[in-house]
py3Dmol code that shows the C-alpha trace and the ligand (Angstrom):
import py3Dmol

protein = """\
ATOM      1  CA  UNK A   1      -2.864 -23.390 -21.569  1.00  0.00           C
ATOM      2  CA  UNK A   2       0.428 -23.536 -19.310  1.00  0.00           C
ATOM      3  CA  UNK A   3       2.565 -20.350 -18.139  1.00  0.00           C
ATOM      4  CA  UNK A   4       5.741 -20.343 -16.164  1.00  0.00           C
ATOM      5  CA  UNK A   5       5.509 -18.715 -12.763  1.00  0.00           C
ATOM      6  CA  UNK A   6       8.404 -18.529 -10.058  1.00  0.00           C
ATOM      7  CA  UNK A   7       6.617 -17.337  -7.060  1.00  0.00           C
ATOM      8  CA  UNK A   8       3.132 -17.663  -5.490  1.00  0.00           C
ATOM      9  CA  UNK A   9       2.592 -15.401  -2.815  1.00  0.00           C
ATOM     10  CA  UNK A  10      -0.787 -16.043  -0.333  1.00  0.00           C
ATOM     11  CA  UNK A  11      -1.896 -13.548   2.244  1.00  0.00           C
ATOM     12  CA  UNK A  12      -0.345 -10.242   0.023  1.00  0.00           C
ATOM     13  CA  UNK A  13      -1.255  -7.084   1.016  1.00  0.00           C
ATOM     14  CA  UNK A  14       1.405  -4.688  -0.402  1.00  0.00           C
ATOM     15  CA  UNK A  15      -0.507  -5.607  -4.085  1.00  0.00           C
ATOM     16  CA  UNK A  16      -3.512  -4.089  -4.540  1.00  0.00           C
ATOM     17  CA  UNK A  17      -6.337  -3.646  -1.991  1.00  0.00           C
ATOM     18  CA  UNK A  18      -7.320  -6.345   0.673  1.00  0.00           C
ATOM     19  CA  UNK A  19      -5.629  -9.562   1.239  1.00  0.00           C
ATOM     20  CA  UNK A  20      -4.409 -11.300  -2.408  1.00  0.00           C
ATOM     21  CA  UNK A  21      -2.403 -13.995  -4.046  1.00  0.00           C
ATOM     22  CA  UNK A  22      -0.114 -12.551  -5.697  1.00  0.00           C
ATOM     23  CA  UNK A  23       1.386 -14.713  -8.759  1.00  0.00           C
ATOM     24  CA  UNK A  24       4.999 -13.873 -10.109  1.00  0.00           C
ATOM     25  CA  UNK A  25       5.255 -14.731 -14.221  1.00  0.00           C
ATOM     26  CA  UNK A  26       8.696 -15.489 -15.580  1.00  0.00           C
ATOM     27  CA  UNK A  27      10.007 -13.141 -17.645  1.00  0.00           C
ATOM     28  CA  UNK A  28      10.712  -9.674 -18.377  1.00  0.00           C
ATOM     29  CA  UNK A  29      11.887  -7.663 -21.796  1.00  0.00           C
ATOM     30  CA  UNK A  30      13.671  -4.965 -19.060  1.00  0.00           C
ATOM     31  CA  UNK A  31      16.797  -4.626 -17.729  1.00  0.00           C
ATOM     32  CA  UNK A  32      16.030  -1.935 -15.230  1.00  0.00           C
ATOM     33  CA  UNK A  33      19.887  -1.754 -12.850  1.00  0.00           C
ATOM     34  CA  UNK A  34      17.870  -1.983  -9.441  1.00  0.00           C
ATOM     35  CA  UNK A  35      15.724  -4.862 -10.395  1.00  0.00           C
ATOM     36  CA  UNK A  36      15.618  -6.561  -7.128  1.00  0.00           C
ATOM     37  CA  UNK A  37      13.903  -9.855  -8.615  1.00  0.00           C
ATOM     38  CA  UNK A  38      16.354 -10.875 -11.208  1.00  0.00           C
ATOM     39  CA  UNK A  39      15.250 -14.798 -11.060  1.00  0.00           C
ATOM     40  CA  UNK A  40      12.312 -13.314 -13.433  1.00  0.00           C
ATOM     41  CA  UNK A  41      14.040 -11.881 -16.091  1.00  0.00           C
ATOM     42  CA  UNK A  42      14.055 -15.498 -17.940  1.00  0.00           C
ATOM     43  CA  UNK A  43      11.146 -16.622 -19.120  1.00  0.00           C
ATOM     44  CA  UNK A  44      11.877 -20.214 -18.749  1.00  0.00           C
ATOM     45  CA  UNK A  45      12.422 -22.563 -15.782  1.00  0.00           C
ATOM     46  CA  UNK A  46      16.359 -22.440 -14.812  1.00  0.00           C
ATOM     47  CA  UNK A  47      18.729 -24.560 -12.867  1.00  0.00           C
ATOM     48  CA  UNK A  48      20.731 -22.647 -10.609  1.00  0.00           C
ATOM     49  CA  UNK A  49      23.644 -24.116  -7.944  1.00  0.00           C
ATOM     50  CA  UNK A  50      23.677 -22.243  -4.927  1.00  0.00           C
ATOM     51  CA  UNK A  51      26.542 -22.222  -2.138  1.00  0.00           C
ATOM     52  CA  UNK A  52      25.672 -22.981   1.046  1.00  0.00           C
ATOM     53  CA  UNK A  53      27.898 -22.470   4.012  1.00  0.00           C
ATOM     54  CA  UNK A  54      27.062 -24.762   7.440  1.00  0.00           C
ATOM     55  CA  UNK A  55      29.042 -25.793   9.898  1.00  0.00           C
ATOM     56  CA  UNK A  56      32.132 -24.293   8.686  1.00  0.00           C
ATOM     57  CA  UNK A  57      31.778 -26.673   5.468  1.00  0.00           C
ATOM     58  CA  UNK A  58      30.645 -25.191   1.710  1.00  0.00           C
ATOM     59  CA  UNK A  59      28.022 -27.237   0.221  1.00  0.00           C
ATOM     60  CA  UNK A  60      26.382 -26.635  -3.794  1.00  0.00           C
ATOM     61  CA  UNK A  61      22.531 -26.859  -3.428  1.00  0.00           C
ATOM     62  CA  UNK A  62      20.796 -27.715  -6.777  1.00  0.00           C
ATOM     63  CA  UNK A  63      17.716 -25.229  -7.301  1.00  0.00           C
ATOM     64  CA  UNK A  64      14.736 -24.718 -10.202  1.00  0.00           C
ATOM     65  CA  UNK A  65      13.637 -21.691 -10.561  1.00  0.00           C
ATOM     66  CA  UNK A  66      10.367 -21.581 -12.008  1.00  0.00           C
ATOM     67  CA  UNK A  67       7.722 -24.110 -12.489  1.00  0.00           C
ATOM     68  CA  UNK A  68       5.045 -24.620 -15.520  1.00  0.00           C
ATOM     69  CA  UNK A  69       1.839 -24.353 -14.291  1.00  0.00           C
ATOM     70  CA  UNK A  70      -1.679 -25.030 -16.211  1.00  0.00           C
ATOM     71  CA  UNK A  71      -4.512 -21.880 -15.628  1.00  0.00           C
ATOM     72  CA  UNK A  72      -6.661 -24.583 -13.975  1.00  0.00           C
ATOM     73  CA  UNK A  73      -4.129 -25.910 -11.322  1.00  0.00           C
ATOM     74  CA  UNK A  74      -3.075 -22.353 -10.972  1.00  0.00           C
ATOM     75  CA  UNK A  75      -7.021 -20.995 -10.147  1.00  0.00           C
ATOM     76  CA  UNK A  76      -6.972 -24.242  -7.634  1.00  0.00           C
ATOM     77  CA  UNK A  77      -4.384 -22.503  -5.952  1.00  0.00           C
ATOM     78  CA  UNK A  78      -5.832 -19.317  -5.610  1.00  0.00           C
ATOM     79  CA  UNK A  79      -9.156 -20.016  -5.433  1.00  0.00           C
ATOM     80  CA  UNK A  80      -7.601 -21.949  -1.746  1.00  0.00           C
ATOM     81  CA  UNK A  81      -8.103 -18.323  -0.415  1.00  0.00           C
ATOM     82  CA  UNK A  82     -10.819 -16.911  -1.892  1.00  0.00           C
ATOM     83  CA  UNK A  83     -12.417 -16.573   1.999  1.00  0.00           C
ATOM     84  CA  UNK A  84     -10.012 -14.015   2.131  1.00  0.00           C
ATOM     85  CA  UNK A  85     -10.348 -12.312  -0.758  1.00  0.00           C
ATOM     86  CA  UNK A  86     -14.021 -12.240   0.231  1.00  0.00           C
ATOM     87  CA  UNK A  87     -13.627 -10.640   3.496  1.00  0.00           C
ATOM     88  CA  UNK A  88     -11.265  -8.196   2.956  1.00  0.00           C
ATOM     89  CA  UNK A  89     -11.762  -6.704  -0.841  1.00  0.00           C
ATOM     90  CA  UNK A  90      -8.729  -8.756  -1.698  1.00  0.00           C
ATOM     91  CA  UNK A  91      -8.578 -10.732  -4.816  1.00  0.00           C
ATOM     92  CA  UNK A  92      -5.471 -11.605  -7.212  1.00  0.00           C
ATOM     93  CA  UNK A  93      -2.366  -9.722  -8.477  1.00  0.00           C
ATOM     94  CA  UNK A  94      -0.405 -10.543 -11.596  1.00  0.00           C
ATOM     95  CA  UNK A  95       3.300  -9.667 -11.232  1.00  0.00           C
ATOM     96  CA  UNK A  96       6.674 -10.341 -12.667  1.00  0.00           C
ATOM     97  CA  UNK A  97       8.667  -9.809 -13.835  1.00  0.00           C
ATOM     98  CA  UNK A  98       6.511  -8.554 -16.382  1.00  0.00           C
ATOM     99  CA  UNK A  99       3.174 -10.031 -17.381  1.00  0.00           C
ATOM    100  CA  UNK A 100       2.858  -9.832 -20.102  1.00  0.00           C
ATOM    101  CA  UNK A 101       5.947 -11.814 -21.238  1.00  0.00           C
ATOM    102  CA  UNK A 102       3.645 -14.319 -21.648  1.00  0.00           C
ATOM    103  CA  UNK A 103       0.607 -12.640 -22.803  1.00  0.00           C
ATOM    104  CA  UNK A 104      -1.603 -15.917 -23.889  1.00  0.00           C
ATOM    105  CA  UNK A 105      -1.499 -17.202 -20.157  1.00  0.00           C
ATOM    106  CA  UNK A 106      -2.113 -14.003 -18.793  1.00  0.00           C
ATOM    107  CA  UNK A 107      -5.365 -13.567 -20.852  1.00  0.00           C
ATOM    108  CA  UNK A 108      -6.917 -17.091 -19.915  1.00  0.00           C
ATOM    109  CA  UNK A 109      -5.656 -16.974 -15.883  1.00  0.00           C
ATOM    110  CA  UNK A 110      -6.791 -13.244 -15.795  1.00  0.00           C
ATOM    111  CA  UNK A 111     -10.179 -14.526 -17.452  1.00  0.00           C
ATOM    112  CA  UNK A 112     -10.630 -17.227 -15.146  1.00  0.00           C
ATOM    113  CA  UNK A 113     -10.353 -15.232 -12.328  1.00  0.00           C
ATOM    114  CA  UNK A 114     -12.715 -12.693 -13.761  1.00  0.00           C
ATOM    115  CA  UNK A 115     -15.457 -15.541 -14.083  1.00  0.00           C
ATOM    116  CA  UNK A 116     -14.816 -16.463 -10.656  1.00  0.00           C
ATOM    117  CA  UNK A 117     -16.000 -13.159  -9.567  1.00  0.00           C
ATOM    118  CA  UNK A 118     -12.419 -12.253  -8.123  1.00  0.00           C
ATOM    119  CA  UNK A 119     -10.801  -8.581  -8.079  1.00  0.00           C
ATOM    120  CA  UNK A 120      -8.068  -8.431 -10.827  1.00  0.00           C
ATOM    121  CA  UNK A 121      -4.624  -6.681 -10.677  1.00  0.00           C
ATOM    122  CA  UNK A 122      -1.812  -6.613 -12.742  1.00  0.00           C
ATOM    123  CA  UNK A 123       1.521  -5.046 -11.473  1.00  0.00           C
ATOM    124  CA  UNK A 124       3.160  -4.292 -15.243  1.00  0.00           C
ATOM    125  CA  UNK A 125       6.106  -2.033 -16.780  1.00  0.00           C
ATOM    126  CA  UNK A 126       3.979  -0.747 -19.125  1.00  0.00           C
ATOM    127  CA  UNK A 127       6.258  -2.054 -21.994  1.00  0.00           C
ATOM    128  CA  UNK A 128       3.456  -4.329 -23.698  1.00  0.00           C
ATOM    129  CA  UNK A 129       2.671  -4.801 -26.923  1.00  0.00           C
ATOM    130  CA  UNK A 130      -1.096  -3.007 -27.921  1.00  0.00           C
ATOM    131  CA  UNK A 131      -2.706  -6.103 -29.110  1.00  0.00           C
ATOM    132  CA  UNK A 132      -1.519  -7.789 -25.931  1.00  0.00           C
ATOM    133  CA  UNK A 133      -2.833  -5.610 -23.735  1.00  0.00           C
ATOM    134  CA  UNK A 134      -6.083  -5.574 -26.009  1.00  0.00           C
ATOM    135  CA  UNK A 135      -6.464  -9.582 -25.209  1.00  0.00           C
ATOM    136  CA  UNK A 136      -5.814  -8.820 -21.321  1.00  0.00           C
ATOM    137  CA  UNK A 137      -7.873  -5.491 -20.403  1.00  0.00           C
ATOM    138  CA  UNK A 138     -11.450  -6.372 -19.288  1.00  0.00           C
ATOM    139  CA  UNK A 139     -10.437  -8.988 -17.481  1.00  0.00           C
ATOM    140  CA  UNK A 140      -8.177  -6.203 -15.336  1.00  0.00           C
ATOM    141  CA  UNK A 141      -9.627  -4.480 -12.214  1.00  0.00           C
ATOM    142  CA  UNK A 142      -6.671  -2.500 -11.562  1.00  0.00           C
ATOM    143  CA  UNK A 143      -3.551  -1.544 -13.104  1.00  0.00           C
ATOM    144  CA  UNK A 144      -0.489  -1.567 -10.899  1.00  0.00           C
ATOM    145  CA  UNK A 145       1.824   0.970 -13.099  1.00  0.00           C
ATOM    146  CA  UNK A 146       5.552   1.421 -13.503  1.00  0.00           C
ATOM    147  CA  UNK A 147       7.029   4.823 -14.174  1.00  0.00           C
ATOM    148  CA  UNK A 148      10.500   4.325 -13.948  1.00  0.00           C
ATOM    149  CA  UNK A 149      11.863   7.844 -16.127  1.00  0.00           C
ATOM    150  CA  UNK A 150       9.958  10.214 -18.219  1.00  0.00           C
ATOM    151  CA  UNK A 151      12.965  11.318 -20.045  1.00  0.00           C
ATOM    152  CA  UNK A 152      13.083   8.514 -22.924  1.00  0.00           C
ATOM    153  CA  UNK A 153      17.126   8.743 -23.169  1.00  0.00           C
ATOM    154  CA  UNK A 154      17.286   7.815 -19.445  1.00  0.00           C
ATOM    155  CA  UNK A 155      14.959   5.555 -19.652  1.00  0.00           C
ATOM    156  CA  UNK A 156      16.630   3.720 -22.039  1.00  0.00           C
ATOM    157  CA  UNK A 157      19.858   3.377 -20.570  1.00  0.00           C
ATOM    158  CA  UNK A 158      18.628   2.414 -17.114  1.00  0.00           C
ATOM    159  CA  UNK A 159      15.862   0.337 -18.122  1.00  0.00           C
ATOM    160  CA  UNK A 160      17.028  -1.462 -22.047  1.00  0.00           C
ATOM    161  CA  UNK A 161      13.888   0.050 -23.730  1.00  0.00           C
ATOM    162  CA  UNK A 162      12.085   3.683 -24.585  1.00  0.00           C
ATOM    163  CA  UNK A 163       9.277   4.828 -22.472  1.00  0.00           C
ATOM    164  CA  UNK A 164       6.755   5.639 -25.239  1.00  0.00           C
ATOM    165  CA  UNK A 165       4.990   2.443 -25.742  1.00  0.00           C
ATOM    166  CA  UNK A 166       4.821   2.468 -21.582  1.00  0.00           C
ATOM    167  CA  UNK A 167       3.442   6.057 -22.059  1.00  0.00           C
ATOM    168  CA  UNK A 168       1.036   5.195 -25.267  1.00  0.00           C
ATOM    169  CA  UNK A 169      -0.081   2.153 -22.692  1.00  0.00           C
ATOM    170  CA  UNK A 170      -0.648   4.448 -20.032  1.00  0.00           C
ATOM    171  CA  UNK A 171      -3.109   6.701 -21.638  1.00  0.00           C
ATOM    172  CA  UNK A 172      -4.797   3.567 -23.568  1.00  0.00           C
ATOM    173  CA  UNK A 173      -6.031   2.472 -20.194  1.00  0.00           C
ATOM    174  CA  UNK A 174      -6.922   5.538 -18.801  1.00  0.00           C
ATOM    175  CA  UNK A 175      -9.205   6.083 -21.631  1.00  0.00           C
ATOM    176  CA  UNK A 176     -10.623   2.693 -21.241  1.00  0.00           C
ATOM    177  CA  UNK A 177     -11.830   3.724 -17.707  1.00  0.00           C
ATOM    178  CA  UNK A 178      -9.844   1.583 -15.712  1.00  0.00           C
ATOM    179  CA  UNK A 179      -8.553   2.642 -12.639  1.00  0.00           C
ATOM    180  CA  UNK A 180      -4.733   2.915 -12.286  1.00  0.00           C
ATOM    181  CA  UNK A 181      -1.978   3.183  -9.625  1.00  0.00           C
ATOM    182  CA  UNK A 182       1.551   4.374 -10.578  1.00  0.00           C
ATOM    183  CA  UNK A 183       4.643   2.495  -9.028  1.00  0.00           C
ATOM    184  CA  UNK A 184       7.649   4.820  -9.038  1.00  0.00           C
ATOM    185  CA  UNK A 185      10.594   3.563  -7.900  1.00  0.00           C
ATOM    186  CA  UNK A 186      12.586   5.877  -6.666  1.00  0.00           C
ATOM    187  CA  UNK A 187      16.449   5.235  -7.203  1.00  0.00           C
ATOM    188  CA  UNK A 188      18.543   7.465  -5.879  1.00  0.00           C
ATOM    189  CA  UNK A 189      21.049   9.284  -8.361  1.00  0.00           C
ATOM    190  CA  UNK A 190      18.550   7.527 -11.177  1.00  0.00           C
ATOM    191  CA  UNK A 191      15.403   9.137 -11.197  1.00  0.00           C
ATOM    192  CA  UNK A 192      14.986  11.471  -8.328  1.00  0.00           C
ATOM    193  CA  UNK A 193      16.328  14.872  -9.706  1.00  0.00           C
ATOM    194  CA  UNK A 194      14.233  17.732  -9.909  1.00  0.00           C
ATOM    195  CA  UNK A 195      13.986  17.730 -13.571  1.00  0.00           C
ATOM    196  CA  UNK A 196      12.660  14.444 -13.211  1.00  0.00           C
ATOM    197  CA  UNK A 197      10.208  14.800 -10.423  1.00  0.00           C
ATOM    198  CA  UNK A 198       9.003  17.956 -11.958  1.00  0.00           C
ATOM    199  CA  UNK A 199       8.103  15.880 -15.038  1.00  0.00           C
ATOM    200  CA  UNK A 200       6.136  13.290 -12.679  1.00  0.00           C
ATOM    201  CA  UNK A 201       4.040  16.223 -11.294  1.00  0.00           C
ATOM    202  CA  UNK A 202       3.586  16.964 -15.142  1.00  0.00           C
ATOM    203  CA  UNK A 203       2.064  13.653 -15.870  1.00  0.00           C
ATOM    204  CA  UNK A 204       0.071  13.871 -12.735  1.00  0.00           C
ATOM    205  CA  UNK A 205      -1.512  17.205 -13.781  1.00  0.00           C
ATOM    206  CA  UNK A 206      -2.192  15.848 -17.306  1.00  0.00           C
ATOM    207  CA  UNK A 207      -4.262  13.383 -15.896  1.00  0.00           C
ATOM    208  CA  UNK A 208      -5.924  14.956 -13.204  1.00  0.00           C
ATOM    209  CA  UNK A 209      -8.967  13.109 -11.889  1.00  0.00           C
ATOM    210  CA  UNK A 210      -8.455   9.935 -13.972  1.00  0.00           C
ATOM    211  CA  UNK A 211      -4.423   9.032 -12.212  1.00  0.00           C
ATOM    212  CA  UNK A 212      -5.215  10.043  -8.278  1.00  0.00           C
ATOM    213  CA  UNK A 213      -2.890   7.153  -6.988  1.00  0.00           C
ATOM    214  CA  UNK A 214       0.613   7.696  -6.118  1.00  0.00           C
ATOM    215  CA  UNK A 215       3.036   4.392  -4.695  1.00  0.00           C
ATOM    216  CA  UNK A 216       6.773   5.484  -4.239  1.00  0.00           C
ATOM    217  CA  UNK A 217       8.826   2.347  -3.650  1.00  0.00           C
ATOM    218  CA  UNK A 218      11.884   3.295  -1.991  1.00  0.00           C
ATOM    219  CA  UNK A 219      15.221   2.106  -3.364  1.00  0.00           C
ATOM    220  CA  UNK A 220      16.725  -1.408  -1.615  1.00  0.00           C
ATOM    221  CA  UNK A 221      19.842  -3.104  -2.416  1.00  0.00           C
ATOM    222  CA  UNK A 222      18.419  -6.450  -0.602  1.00  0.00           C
ATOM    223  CA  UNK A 223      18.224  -8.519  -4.073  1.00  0.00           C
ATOM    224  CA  UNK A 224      22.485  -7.983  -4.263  1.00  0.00           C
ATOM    225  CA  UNK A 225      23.346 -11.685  -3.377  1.00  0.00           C
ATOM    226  CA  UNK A 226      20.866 -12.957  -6.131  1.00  0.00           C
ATOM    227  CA  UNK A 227      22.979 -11.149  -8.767  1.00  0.00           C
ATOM    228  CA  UNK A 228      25.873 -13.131  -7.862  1.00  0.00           C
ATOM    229  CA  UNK A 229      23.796 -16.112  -7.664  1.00  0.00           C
ATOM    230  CA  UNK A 230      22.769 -15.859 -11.369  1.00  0.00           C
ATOM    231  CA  UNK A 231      25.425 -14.183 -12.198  1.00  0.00           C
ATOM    232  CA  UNK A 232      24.542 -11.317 -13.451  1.00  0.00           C
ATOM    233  CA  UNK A 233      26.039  -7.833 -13.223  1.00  0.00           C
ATOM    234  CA  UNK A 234      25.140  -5.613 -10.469  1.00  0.00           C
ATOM    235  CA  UNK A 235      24.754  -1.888 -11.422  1.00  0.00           C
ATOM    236  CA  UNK A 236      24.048  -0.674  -8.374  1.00  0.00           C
ATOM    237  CA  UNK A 237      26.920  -0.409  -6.029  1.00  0.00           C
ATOM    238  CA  UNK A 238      27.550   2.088  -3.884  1.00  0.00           C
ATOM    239  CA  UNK A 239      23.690   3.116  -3.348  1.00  0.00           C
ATOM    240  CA  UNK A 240      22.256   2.826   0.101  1.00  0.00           C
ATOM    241  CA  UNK A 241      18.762   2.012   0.444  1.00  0.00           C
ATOM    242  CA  UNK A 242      15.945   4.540   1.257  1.00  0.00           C
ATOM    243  CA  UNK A 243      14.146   3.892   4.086  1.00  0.00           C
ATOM    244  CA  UNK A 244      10.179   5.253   4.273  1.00  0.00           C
ATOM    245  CA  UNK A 245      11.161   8.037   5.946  1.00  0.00           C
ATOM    246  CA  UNK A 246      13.439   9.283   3.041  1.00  0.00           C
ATOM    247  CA  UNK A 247      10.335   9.511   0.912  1.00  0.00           C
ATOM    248  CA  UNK A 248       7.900  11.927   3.460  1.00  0.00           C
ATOM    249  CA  UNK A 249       9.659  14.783   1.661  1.00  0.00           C
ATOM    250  CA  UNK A 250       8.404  13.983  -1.515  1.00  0.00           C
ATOM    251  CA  UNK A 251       4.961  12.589  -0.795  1.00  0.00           C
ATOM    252  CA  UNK A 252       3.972  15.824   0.901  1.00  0.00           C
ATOM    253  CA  UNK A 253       5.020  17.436  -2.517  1.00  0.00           C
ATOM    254  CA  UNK A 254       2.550  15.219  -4.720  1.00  0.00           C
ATOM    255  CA  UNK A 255       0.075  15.063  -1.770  1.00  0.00           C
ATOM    256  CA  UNK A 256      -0.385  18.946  -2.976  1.00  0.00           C
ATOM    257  CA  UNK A 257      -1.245  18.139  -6.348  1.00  0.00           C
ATOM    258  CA  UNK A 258      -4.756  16.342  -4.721  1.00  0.00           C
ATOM    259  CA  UNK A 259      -3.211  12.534  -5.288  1.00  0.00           C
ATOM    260  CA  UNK A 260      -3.394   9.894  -2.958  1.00  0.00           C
ATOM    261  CA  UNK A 261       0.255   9.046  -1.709  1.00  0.00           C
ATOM    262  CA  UNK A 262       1.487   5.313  -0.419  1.00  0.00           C
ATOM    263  CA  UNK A 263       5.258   5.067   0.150  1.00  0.00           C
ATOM    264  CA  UNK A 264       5.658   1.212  -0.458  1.00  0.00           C
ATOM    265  CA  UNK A 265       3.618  -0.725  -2.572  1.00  0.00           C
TER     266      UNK A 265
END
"""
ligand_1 = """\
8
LIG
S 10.430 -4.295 -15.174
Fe 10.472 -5.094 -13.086
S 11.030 -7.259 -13.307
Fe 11.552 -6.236 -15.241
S 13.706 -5.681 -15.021
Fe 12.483 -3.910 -14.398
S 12.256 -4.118 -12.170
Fe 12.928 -6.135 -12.971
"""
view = py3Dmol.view(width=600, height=400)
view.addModel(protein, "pdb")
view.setStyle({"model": 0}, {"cartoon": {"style": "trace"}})
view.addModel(ligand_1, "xyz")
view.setStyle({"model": 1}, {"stick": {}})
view.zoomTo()
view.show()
């Protein structure tokens, strides 16, 4: 069984508790305008030229993005670490892109890391097909969860797809027991209006005491330059980044409702 990955990141600790590897699948069924890792969206490996300025002189570099990895030399990479993992609570993180893109190598790399005793994450959008995430779930420690709008019309135009499978998905899980943390991005102008973050605290409430974890990932434009890169549209011009202390506001309102709050992941 082989999967296409574009990133393996040791020593993590923005992904789930303790120190993890965090592995980045290719591919991703969203669109979302303030994507900031846009080499995912593909699913497949991809040749890129990049331009190079040194010395005054313009160079084209030649890059692959992506590589095809087997489950068994991936779990020799991670297992490199597992010390770590060990010592600290730490374990692995499945990220994206999304996932489940490739839902056949997420079910045998998340199994092999279950029989290797190792904490499981997966960072997903929520926009998975049932019978994938059927294949995937005990294997899955924790859910890293993306709420990106609850109204389904907005969703849709900032993110390509509706929210109701990603809401289906949501309560699926809960009811399986598993713990969750929701991931919502917050983009200014997008999804931070009061009707919105009303409906947040709505979802909170409706699962009270089975969704106690809160992440709010401020809005950066850092990712820009890899638009042009792979030339691809960028939506977002003309919105500044948040920095952590843009989001204190809004933490102390959902630290009221009794969740934990994290401003970055
Ligand atoms: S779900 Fe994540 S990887 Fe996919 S487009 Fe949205 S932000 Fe990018």
């Amino acid at each position: 069984m082989t999967g296409v990955i574009f990133d393996v990141k040791r020593y993590a600790v923005h992904d789930g508790p303790g120190i993890r590897t965090t592995v980045f699948l290719k591919g991703c069924p969203l669109r979302c305008w303030w994507c900031h890792n846009p080499e995912s969206l593909k699913k497949s490996v991809q040749d890129i030229t990049r331009t190079v300025k040194l010395d005054g002189k313009t160079f084209d570099v030649k890059e692959k993005i992506g590589r095809e990895v087997s489950v068994e030399e991936l779990m020799t990479e991670v297992l490199r670490d597992s010390m770590f993992y060990e010592e600290s609570g730490g374990g692995v993180t499945f990220s994206g892109g999304e996932p489940f893109m490739q839902p056949d190598f997420l079910a045998a790399a998340t199994k092999a890391c279950h029989d290797q005793g190792l904490h499981v994450a997966v960072d997903t959008s929520g926009f998975v097909a049932h019978e994938h995430l059927v294949k995937v779930i005990d294997n899955v420690d924790l859910f890293l969860y993306d709420i990106k709008h609850l109204n389904d019309e907005k969703h849709r135009n900032y993110t390509g797809v509706s929210n109701k499978q990603v809401l289906d998905n949501l309560a699926f899980i809960l009811e399986k027991g598993k713990r969750v943390i929701i991931r919502y991005p917050v983009i200014p102008g997008l999804n931070d209006e009061s009707s919105q973050l009303k409906a947040l605290e709505m979802l909170l409430e409706v699962y009270r005491g089975r969704l106690n974890e809160l992440h709010l990932l401020p809005y950066h434009n850092i990712a820009r330059g890899k638009y042009e890169r792979f030339d691809l549209p960028f939506k977002m011009d003309g919105t500044a980044s948040l920095s952590k202390a843009d989001l204190e506001p809004l933490k102390e309102r959902f630290i009221k409702l009794g969740v934990e709050v994290k401003i970055g992941g």
